[in-house]
N, C-alpha and C positions, 0 to 999 in steps of 0.2 A: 267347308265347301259342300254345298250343298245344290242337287237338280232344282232347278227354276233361278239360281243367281248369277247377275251377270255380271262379265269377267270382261276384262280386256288382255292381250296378248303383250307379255313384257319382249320379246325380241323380234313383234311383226308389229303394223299397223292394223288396228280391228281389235273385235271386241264380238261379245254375243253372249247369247243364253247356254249354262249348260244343261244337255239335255237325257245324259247318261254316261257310267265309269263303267270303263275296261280296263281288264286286266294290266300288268303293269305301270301302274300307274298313270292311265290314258284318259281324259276325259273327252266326250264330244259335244262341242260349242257351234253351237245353231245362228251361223251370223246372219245379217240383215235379207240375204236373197233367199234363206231357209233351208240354206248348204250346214250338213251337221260335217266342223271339222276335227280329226281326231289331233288332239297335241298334250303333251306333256302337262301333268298338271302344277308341278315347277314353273312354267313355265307362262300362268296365267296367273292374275290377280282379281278376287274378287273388288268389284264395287256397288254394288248393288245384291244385300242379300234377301233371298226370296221373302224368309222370316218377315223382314222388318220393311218388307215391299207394301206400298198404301194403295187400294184402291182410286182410278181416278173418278172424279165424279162426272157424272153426263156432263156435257155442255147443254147449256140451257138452248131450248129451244126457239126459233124466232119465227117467229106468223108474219107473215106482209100482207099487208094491206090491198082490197082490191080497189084503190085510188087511182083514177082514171091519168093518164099522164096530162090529155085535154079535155077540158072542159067541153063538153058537147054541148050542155044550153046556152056558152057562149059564143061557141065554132059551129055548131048543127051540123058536126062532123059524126058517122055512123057507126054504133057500136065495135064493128070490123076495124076501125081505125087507131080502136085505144086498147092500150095493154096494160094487167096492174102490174106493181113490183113484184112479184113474186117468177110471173113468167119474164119480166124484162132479166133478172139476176140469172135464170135458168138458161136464158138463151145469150147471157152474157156468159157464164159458166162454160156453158157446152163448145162455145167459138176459143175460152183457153187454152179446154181440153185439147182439141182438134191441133191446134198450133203449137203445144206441147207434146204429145203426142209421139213425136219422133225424137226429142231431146232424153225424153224418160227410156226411151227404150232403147238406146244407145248409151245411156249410163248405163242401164242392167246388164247388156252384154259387155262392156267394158268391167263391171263390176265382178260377172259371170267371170272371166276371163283371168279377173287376177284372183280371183278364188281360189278358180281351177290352178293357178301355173303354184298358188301357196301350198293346194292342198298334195302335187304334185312334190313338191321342195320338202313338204312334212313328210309325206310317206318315205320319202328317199333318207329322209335322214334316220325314219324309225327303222328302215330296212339294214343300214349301215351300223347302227343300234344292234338290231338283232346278229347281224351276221359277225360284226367285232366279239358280242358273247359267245356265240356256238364256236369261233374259233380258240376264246378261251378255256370255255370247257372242254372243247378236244384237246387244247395243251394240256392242258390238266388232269385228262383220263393218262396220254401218255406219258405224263410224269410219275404220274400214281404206278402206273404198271411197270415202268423204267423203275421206279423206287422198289417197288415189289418184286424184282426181278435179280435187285443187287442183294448183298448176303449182308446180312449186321452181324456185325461184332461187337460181342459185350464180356469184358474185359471182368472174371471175379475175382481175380488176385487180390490179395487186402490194401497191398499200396496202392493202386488204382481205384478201389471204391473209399477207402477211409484217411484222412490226412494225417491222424496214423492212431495206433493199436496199442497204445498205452492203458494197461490198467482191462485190458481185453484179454481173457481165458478163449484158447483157441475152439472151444465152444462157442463162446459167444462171436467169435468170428466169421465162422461157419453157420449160424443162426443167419446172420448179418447177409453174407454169400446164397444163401437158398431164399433168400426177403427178396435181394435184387431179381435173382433168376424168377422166382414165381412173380412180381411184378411187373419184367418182360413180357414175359408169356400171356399174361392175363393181357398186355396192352395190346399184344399182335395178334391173339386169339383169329379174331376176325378177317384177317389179313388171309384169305387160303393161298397156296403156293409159295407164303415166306417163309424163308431160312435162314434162322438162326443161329450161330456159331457161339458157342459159349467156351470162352479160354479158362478152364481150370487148375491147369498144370498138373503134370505130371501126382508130382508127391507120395505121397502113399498111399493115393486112389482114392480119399474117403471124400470128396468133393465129389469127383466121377460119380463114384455111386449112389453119392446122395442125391445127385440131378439123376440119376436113372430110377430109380427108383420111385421119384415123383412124378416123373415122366408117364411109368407107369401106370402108377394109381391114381393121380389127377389129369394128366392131360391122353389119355387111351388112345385118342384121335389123332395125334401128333406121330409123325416118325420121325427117328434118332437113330445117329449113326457116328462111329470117329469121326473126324472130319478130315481135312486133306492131310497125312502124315507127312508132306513135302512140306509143307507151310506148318502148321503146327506140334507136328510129332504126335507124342502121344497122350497131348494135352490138352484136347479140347473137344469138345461134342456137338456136331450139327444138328440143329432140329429143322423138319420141314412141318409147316403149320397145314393140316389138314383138315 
């Protein structure tokens, strides 16, 4: 689709040249009264492209004759009396005009008229268009912040991350356990304000202090605290992403 091809409109009646593209996929089609309208480019169809558009050729030109309509050396009727074709066609021409005249220009405003009420009907719809997006982007900002707002829980126990622990040195467990945690982290990184609860249980601490420790030395920006001892006891660590 390209400026200079002409398009008809698949859900109106009309057609026309397009004459430039706007943002979201809008182009503007230049119909016959030389009204540029904006509409979806979905929503037209080329048939005629510029590319493959031919030159038309002149029409050939017609001379008329200054052939008298009467014979004057038969009638001795005086030059004032006789007209050739050329002003006969012209002052037949001009008398269609005249009695035409009023029909052509009540088609244009009738023509005018349904442009207007279309081009009316299009804007409303691109306006309902835009306002149905800005309202899903506001839901969207406030789900995002509602989500950012709520605390995740991530769960390192080994029966929870593994379907199970056979043939696993509780080293390699713990390898397994600080993999999920730092790949957390790394995904909410970006998330400022979220907080994350990491359930490591109790045990004999060396989970705990392996997440603190990282904490630490890779994420410095982050703060970490027990988390709720009503809820978790003394088995879990909240981070807040900072």
């Amino acid at each position: 689709m390209n400026i200079g091809d002409k398009v008809r409109f698949l859900n109106d009646i009309g057609g026309g040249k397009i004459t430039a593209f706007r943002p979201n996929g809008i182009v503007l089609v230049e119909d016959e009264d030389g009204f540029d309208i904006p509409m979806l480019a979905s929503e037209v169809v080329v048939v005629e492209s510029s590319a493959t558009e031919t030159k038309k050729k002149p029409a050939p030109k017609v001379e008329y004759g200054a052939e008298p309509l009467k014979n004057e050396a038969n009638t001795g009727e005086k030059d004032s009396e006789r007209i050739n074709g050329k002003q006969y066609l012209q002052a037949k021409s001009s008398i269609t005009e005249e009695d035409a005249l009023d029909e052509n220009l009540e088609a244009r405003v009738t023509r005018l008229e349904i442009a207007i009420r279309r081009l009316e009907m299009r804007t409303a719809r691109l306006e309902d268009a835009k306002s149905a997006k800005e309202k899903e982007k506001a839901a969207a900002r406030i789900e995002h912040k509602k989500s950012k707002n709520e605390i995740l829980e991530i769960d390192l126990h080994a029966h929870e991350l593994l379907d199970t622990t056979a043939g696993m040195s509780k080293g390699d467990i713990k390898d397994y356990q600080m993999q999920v945690f730092r790949q957390t982290m790394q995904s909410h990184l970006h998330e400022k304000g979220r907080k994350i609860v990491f359930i490591h249980g109790k045990g004999e601490g060396v989970l705990r202090k392996a997440i603190a420790d990282e904490l630490k030395h890779s994420f410095k920006t982050c703060e970490y605290q027990d988390a709720s001892f009503q809820q978790y006891g003394f088995g879990a660590t909240m981070v807040t992403i900072h």
